[in-house]
N, CA, C and O atoms as a GROMACS GRO file, in nm:
protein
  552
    1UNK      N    1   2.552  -2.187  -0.309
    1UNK     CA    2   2.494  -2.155  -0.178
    1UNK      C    3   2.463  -2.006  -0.172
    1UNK      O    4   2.550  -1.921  -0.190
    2UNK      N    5   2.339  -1.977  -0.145
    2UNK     CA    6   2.302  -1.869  -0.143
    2UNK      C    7   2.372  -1.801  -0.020
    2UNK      O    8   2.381  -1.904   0.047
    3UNK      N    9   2.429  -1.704   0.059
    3UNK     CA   10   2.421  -1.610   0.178
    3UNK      C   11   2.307  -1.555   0.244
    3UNK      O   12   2.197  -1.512   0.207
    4UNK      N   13   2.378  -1.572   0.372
    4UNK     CA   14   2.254  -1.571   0.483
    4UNK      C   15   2.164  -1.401   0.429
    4UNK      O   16   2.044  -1.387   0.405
    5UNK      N   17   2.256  -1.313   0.424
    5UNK     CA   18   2.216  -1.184   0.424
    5UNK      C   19   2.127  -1.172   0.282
    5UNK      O   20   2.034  -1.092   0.281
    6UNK      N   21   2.143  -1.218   0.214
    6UNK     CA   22   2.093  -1.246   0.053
    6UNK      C   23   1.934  -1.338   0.059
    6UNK      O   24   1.834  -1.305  -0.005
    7UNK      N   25   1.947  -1.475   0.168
    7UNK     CA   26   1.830  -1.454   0.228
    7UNK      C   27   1.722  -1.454   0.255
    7UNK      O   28   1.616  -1.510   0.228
    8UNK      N   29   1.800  -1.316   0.370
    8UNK     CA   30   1.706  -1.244   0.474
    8UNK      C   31   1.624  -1.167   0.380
    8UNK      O   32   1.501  -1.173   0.374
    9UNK      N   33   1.730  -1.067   0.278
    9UNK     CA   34   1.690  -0.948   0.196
    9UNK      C   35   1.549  -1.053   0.126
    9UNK      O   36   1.430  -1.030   0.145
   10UNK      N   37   1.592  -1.140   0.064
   10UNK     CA   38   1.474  -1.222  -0.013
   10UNK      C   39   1.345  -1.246   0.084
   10UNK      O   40   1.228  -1.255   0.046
   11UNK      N   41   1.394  -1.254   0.216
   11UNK     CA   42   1.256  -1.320   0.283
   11UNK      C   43   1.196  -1.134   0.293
   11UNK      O   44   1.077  -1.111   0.269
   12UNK      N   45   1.273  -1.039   0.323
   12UNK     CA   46   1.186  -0.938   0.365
   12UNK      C   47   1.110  -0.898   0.249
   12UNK      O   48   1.010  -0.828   0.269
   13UNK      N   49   1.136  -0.927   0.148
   13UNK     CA   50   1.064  -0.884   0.005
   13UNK      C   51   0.948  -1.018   0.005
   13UNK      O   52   0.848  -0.947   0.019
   14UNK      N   53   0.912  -1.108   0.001
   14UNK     CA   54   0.828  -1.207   0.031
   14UNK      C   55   0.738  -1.153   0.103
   14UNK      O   56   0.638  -1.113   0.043
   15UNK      N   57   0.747  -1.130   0.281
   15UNK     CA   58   0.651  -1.079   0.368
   15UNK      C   59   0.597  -0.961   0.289
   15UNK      O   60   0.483  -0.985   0.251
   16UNK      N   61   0.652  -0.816   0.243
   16UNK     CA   62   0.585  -0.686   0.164
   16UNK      C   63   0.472  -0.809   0.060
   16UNK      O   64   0.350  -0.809   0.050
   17UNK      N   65   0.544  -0.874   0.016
   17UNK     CA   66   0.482  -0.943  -0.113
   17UNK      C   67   0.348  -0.991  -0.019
   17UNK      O   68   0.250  -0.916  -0.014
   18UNK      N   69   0.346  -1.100   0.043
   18UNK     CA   70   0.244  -1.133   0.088
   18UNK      C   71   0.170  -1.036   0.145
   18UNK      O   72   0.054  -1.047   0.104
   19UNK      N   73   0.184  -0.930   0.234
   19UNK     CA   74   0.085  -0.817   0.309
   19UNK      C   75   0.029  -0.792   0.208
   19UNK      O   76  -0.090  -0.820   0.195
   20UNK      N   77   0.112  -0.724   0.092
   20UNK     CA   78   0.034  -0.698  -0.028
   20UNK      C   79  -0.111  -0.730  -0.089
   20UNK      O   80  -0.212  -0.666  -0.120
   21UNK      N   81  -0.052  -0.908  -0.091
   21UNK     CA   82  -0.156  -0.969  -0.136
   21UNK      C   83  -0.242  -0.957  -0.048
   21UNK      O   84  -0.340  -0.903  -0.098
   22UNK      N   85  -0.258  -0.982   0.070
   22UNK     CA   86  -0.347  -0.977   0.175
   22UNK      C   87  -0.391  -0.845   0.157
   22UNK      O   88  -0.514  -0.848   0.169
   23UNK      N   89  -0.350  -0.724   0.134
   23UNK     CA   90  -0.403  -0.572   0.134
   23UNK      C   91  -0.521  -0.585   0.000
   23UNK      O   92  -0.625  -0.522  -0.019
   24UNK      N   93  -0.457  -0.688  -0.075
   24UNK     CA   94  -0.546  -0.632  -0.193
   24UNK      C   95  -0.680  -0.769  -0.162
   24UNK      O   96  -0.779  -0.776  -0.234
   25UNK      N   97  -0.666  -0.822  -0.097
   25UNK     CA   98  -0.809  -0.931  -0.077
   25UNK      C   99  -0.897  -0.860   0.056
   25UNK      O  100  -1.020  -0.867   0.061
   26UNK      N  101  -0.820  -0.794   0.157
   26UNK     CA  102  -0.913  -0.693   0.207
   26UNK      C  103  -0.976  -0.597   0.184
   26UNK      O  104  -1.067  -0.558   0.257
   27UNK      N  105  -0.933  -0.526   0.055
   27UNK     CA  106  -1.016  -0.467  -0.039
   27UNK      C  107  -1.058  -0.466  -0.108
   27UNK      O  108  -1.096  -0.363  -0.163
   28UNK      N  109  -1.077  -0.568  -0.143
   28UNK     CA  110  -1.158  -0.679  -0.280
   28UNK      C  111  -1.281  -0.674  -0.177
   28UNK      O  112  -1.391  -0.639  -0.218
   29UNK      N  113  -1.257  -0.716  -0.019
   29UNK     CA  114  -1.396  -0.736   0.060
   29UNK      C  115  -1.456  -0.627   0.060
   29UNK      O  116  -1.578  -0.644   0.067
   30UNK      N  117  -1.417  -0.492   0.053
   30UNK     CA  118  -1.455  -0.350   0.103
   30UNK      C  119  -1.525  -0.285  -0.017
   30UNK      O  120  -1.592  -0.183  -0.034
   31UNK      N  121  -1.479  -0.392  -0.097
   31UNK     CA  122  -1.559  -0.311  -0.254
   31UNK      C  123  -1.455  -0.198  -0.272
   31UNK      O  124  -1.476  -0.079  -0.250
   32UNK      N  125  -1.330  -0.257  -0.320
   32UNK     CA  126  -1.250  -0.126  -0.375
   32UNK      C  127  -1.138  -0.214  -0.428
   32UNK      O  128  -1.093  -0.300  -0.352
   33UNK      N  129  -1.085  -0.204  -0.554
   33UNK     CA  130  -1.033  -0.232  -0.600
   33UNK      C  131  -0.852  -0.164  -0.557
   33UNK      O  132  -0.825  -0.044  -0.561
   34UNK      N  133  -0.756  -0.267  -0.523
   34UNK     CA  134  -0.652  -0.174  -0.471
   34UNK      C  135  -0.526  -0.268  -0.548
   34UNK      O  136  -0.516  -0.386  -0.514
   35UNK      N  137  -0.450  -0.223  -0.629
   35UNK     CA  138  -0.323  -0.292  -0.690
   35UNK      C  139  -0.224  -0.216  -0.622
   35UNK      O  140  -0.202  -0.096  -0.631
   36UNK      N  141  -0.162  -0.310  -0.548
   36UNK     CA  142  -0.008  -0.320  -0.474
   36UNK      C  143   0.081  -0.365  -0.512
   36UNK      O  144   0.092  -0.487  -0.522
   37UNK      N  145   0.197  -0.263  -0.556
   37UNK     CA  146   0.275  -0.292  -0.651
   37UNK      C  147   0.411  -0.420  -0.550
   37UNK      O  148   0.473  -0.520  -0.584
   38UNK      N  149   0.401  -0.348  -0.434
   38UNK     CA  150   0.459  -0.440  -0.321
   38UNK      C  151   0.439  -0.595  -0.399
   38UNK      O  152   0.522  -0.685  -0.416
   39UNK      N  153   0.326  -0.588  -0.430
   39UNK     CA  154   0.300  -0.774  -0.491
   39UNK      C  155   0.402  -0.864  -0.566
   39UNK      O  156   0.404  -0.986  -0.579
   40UNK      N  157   0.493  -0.758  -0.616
   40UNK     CA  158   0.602  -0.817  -0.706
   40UNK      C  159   0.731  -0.876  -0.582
   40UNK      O  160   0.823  -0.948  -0.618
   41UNK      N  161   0.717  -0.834  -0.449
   41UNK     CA  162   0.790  -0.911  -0.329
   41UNK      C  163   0.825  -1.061  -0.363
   41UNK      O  164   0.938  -1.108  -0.362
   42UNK      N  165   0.745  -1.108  -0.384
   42UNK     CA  166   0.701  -1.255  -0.455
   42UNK      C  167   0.790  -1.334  -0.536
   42UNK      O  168   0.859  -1.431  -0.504
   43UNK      N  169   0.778  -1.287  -0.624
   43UNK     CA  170   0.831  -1.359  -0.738
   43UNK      C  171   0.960  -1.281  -0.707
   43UNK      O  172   1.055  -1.339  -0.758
   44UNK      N  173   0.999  -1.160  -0.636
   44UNK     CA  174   1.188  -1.117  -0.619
   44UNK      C  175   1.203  -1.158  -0.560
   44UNK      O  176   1.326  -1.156  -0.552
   45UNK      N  177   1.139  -1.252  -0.432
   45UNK     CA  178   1.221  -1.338  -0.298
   45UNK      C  179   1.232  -1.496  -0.414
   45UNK      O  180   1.305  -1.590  -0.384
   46UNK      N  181   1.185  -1.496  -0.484
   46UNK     CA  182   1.186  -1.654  -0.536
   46UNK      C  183   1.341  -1.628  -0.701
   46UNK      O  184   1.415  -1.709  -0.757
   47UNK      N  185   1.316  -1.462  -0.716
   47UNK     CA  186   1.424  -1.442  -0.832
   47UNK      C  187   1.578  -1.443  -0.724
   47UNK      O  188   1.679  -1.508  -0.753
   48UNK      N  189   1.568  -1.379  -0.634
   48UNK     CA  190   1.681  -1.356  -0.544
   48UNK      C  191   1.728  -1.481  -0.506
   48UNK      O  192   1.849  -1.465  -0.487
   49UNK      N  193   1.706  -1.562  -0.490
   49UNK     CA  194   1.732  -1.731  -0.420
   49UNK      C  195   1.767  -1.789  -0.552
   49UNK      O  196   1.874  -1.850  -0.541
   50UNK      N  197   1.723  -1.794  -0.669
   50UNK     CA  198   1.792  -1.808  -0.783
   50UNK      C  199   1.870  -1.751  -0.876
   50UNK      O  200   1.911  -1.802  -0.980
   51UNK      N  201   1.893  -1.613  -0.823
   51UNK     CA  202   2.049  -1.530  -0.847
   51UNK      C  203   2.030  -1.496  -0.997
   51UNK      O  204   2.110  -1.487  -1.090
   52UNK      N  205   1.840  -1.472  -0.984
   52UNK     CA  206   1.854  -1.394  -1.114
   52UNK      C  207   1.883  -1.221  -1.124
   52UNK      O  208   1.848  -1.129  -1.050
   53UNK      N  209   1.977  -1.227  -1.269
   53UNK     CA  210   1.984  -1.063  -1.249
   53UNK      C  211   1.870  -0.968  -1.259
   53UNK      O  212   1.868  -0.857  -1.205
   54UNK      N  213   1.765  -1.025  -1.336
   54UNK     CA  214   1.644  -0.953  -1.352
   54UNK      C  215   1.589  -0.888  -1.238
   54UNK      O  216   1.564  -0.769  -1.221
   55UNK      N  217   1.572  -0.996  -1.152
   55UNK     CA  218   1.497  -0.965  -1.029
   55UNK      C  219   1.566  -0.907  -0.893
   55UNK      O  220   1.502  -0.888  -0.790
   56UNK      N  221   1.714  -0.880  -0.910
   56UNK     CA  222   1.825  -0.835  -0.840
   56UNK      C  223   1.775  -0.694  -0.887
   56UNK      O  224   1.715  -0.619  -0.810
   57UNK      N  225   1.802  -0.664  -1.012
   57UNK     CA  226   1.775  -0.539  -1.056
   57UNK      C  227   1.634  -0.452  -1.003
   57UNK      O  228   1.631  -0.332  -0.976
   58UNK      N  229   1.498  -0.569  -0.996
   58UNK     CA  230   1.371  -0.516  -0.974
   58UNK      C  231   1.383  -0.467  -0.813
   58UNK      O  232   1.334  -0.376  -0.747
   59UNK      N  233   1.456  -0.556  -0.792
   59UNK     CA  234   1.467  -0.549  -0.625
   59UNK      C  235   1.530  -0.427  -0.624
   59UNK      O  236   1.437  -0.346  -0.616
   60UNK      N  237   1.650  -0.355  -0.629
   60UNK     CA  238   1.691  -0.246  -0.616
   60UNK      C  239   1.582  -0.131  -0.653
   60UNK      O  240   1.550  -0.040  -0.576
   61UNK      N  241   1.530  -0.153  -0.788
   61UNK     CA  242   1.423  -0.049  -0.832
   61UNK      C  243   1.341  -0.002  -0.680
   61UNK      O  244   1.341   0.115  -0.642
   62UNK      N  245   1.281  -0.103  -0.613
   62UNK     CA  246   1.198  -0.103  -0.489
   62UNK      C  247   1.267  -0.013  -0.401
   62UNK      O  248   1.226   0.094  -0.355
   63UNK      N  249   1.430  -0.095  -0.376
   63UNK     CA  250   1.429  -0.026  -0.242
   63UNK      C  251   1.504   0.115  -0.253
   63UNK      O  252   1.540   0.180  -0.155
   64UNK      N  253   1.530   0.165  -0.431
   64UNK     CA  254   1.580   0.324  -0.454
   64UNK      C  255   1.406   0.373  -0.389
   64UNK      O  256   1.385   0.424  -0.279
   65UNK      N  257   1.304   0.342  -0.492
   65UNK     CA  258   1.168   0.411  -0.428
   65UNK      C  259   1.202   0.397  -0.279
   65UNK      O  260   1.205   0.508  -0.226
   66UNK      N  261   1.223   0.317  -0.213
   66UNK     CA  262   1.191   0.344  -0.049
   66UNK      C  263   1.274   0.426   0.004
   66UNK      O  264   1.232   0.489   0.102
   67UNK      N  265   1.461   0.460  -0.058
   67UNK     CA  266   1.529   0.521  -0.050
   67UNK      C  267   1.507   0.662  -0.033
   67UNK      O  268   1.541   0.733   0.062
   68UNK      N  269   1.451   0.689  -0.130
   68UNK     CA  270   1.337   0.811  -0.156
   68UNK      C  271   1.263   0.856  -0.091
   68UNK      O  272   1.282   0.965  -0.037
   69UNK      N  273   1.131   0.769  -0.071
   69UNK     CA  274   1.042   0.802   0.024
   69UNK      C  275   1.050   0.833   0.167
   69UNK      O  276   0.987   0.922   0.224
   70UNK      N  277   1.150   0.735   0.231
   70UNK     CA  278   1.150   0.729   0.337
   70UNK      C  279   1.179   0.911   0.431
   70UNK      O  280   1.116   0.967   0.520
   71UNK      N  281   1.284   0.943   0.364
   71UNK     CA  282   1.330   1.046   0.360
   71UNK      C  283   1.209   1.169   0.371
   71UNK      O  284   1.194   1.244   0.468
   72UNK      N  285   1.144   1.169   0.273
   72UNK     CA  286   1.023   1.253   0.264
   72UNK      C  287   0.904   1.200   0.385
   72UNK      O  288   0.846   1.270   0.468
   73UNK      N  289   0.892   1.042   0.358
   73UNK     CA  290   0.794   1.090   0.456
   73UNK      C  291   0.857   1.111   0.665
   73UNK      O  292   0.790   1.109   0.768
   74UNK      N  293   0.938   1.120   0.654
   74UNK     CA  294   1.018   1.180   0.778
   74UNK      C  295   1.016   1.308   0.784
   74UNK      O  296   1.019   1.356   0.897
   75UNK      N  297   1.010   1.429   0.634
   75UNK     CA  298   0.983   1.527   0.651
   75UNK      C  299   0.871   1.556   0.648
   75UNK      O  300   0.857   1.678   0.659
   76UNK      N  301   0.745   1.481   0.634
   76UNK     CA  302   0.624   1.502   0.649
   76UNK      C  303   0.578   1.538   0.744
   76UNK      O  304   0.504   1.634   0.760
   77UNK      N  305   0.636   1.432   0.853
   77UNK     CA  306   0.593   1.400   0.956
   77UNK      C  307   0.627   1.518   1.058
   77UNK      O  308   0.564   1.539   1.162
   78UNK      N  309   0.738   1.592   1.012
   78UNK     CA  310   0.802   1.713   1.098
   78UNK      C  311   0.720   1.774   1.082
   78UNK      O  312   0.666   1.810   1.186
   79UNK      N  313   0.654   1.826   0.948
   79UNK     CA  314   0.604   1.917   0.912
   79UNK      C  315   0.473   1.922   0.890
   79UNK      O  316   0.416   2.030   0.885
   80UNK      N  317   0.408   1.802   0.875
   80UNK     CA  318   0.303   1.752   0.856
   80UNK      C  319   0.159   1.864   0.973
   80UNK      O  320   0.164   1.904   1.089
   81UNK      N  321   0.094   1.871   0.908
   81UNK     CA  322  -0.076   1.876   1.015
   81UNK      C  323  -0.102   1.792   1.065
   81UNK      O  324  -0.035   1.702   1.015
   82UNK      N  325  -0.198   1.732   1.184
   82UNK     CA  326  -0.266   1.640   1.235
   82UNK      C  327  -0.347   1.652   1.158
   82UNK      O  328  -0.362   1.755   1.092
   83UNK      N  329  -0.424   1.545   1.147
   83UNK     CA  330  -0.373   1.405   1.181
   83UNK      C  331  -0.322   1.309   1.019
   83UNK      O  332  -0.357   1.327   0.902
   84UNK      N  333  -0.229   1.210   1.080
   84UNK     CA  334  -0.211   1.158   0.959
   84UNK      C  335  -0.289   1.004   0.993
   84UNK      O  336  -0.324   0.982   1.109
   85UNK      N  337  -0.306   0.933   0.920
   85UNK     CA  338  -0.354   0.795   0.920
   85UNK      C  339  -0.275   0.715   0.926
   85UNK      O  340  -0.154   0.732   0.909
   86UNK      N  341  -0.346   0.587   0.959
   86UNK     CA  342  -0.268   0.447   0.939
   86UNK      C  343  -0.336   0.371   0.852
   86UNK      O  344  -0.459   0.376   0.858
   87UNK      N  345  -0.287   0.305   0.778
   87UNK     CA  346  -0.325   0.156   0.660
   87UNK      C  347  -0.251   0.084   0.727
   87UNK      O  348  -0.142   0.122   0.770
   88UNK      N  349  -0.307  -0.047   0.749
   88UNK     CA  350  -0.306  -0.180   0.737
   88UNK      C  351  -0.383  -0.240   0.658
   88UNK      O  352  -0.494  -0.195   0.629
   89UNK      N  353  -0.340  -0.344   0.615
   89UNK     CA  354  -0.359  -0.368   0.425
   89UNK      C  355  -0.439  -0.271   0.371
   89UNK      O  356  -0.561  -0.285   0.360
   90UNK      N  357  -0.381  -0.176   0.337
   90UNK     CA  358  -0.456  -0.122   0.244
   90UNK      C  359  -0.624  -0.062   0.267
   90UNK      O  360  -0.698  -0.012   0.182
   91UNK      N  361  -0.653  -0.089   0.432
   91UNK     CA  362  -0.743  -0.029   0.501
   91UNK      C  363  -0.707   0.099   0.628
   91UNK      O  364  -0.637   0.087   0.728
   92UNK      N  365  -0.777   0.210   0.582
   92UNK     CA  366  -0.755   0.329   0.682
   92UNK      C  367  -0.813   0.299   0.826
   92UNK      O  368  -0.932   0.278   0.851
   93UNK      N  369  -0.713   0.299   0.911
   93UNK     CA  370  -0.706   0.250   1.050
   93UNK      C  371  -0.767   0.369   1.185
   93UNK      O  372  -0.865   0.379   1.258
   94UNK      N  373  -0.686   0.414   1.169
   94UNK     CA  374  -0.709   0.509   1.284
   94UNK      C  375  -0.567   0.641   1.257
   94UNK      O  376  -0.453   0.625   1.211
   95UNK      N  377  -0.644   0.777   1.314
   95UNK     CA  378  -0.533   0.918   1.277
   95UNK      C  379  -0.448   0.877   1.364
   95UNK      O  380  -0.484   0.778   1.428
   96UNK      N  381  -0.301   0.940   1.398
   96UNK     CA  382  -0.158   0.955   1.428
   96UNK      C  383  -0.115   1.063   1.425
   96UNK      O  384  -0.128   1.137   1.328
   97UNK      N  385  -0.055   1.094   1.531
   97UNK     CA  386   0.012   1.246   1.510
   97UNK      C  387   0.140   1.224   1.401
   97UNK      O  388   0.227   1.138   1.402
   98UNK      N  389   0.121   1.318   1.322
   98UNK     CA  390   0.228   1.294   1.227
   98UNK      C  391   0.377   1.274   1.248
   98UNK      O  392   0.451   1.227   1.161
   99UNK      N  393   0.420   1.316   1.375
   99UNK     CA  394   0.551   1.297   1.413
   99UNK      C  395   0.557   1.127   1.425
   99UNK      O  396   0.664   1.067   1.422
  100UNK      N  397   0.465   1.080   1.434
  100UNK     CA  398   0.509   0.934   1.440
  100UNK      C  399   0.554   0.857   1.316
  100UNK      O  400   0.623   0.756   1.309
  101UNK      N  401   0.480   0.950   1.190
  101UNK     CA  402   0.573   0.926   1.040
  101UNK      C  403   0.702   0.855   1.074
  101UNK      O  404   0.739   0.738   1.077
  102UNK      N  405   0.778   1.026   1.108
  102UNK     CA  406   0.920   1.066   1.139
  102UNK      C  407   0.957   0.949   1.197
  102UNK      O  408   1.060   0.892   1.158
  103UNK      N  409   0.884   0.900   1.291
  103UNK     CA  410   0.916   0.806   1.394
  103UNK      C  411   0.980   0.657   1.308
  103UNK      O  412   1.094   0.609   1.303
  104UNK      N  413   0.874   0.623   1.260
  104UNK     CA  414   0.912   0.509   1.146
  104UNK      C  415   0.956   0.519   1.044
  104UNK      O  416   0.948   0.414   0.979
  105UNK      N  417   1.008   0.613   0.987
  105UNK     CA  418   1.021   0.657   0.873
  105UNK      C  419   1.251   0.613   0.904
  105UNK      O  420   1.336   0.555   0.836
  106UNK      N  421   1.251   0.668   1.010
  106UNK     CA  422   1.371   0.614   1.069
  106UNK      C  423   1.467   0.481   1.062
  106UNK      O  424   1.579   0.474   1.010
  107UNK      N  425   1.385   0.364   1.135
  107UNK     CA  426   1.390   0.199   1.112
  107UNK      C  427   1.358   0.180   0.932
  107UNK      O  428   1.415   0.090   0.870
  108UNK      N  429   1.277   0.260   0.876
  108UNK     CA  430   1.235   0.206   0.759
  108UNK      C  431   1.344   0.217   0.633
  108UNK      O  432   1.339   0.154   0.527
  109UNK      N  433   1.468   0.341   0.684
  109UNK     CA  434   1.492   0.390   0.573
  109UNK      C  435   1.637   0.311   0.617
  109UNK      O  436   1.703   0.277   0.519
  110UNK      N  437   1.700   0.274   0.758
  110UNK     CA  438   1.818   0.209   0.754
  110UNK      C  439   1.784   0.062   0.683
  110UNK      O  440   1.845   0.011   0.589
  111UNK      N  441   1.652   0.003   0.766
  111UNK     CA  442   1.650  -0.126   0.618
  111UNK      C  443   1.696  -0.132   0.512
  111UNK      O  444   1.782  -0.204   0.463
  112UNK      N  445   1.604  -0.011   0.457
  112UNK     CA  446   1.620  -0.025   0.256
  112UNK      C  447   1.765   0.014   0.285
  112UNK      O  448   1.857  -0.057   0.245
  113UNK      N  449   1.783   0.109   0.343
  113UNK     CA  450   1.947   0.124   0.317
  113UNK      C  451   2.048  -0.009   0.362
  113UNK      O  452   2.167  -0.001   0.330
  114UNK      N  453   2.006  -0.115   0.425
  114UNK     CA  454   2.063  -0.213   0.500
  114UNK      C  455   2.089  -0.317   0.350
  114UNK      O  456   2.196  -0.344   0.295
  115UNK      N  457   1.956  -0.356   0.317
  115UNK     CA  458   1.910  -0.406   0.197
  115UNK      C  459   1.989  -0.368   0.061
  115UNK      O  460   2.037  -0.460  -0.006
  116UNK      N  461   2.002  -0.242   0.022
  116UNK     CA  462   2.096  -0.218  -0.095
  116UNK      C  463   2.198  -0.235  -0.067
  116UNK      O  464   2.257  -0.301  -0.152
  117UNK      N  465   2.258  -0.207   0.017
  117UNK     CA  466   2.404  -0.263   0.062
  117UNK      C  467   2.447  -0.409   0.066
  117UNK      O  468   2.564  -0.438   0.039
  118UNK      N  469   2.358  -0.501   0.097
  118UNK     CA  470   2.381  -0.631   0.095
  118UNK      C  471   2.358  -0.647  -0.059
  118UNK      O  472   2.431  -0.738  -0.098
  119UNK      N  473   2.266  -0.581  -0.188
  119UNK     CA  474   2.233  -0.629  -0.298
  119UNK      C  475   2.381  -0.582  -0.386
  119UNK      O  476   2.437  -0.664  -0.460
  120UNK      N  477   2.411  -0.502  -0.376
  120UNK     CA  478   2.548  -0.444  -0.384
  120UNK      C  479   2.716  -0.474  -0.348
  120UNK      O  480   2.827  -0.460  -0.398
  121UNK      N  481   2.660  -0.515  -0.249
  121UNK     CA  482   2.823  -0.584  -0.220
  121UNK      C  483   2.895  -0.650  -0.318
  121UNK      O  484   2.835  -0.741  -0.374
  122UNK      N  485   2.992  -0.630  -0.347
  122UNK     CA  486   3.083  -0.654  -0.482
  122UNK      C  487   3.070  -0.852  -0.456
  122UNK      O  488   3.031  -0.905  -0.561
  123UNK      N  489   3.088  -0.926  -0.373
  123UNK     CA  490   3.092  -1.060  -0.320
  123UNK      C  491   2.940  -1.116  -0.364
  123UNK      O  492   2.940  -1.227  -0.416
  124UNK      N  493   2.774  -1.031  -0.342
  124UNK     CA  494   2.663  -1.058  -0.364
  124UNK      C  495   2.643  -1.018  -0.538
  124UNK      O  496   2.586  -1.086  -0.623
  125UNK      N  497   2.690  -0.926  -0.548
  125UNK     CA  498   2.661  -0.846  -0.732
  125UNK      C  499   2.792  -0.971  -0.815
  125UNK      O  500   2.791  -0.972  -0.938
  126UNK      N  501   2.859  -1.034  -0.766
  126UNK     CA  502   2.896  -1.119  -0.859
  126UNK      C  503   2.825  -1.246  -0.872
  126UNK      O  504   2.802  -1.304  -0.977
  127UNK      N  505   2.788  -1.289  -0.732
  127UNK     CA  506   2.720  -1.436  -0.760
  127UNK      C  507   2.602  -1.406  -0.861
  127UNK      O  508   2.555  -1.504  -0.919
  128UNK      N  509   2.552  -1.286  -0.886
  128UNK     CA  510   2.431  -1.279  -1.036
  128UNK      C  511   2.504  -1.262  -1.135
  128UNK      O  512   2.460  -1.327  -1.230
  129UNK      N  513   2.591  -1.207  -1.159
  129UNK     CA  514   2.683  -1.188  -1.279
  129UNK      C  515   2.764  -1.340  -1.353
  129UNK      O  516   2.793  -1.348  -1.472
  130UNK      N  517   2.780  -1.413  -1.283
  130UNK     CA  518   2.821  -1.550  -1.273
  130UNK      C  519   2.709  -1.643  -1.329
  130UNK      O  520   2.715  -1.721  -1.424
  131UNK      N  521   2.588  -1.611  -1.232
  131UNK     CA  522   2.489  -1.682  -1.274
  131UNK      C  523   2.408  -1.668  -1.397
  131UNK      O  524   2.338  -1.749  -1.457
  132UNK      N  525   2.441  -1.520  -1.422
  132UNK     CA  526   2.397  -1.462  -1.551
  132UNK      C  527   2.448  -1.498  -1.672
  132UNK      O  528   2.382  -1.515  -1.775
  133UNK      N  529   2.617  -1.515  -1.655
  133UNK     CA  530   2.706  -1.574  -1.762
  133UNK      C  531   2.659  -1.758  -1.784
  133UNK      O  532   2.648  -1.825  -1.886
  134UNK      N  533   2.644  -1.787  -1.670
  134UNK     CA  534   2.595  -1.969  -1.644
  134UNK      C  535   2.460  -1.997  -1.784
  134UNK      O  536   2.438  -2.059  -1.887
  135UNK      N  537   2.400  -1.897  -1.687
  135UNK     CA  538   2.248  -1.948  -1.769
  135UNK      C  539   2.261  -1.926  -1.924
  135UNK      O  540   2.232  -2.009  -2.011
  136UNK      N  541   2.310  -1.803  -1.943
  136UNK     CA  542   2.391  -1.770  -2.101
  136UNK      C  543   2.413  -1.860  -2.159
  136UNK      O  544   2.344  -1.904  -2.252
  137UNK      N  545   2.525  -1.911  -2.111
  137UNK     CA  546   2.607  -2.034  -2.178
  137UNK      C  547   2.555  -2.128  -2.201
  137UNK      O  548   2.615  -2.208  -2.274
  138UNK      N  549   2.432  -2.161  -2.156
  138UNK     CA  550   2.315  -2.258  -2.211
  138UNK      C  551   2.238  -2.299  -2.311
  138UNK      O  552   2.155  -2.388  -2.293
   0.00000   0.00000   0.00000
């Protein structure tokens, strides 16, 4: 039995996965070629539900980058010039005062931080280690 929190983490990597895809077919329409690495959401909400370590691992890779980023772009946003933009899929929307970065940059970074913590938990990092020894033994 998978855990509820294990998932959630899987479904929120699915939705990135799908926008993704959707980002990159709205710019397939626009005449611009756009690869979203987000796309790999996908196949880690479908590795996570089957307690592979591979995709446990890819998944962390993601949310250290967001770990990262988030951080910076919060200092962007302090520091930032007007105007900054918005993307939705992968299309430039409309400018933003850059403090609104900061603004989201906030909710975005307790997620990923919400997210490694659940991938981590000594109780979640064994059910792959288990499953890892399982499939082995095969």
């Amino acid at each position: 039995m998978v855990p509820r929190a294990l998932r959630v983490v899987a479904l929120i990597h699915w939705a990135g996965g799908v926008l993704a895809a959707a980002g990159i077919v709205v710019n397939l329409f626009h005449d611009r070629l756009f690869l979203d690495l987000d796309l790999l959401g996908i196949p880690i909400y479908y590795g996570l539900l089957r307690l592979s370590s591979g995709w446990r691992t890819c998944a962390l890779v993601f949310l250290w980058g967001d770990l990262i980023a988030t951080p910076l772009m919060f200092l962007v946003g302090l520091v930032g010039k007007p105007p900054a933009f918005v993307l939705v899929l992968g299309v430039r929307l409309e400018s933003i005062s850059p403090v609104w970065m900061s603004v989201l940059a906030v909710p975005a970074f307790i997620l990923a931080l919400w997210q490694y913590r659940v991938l981590t938990r000594p109780e979640i990092r064994s059910l792959f280690t288990s499953a890892a020894r399982a499939e082995a033994s095969r």
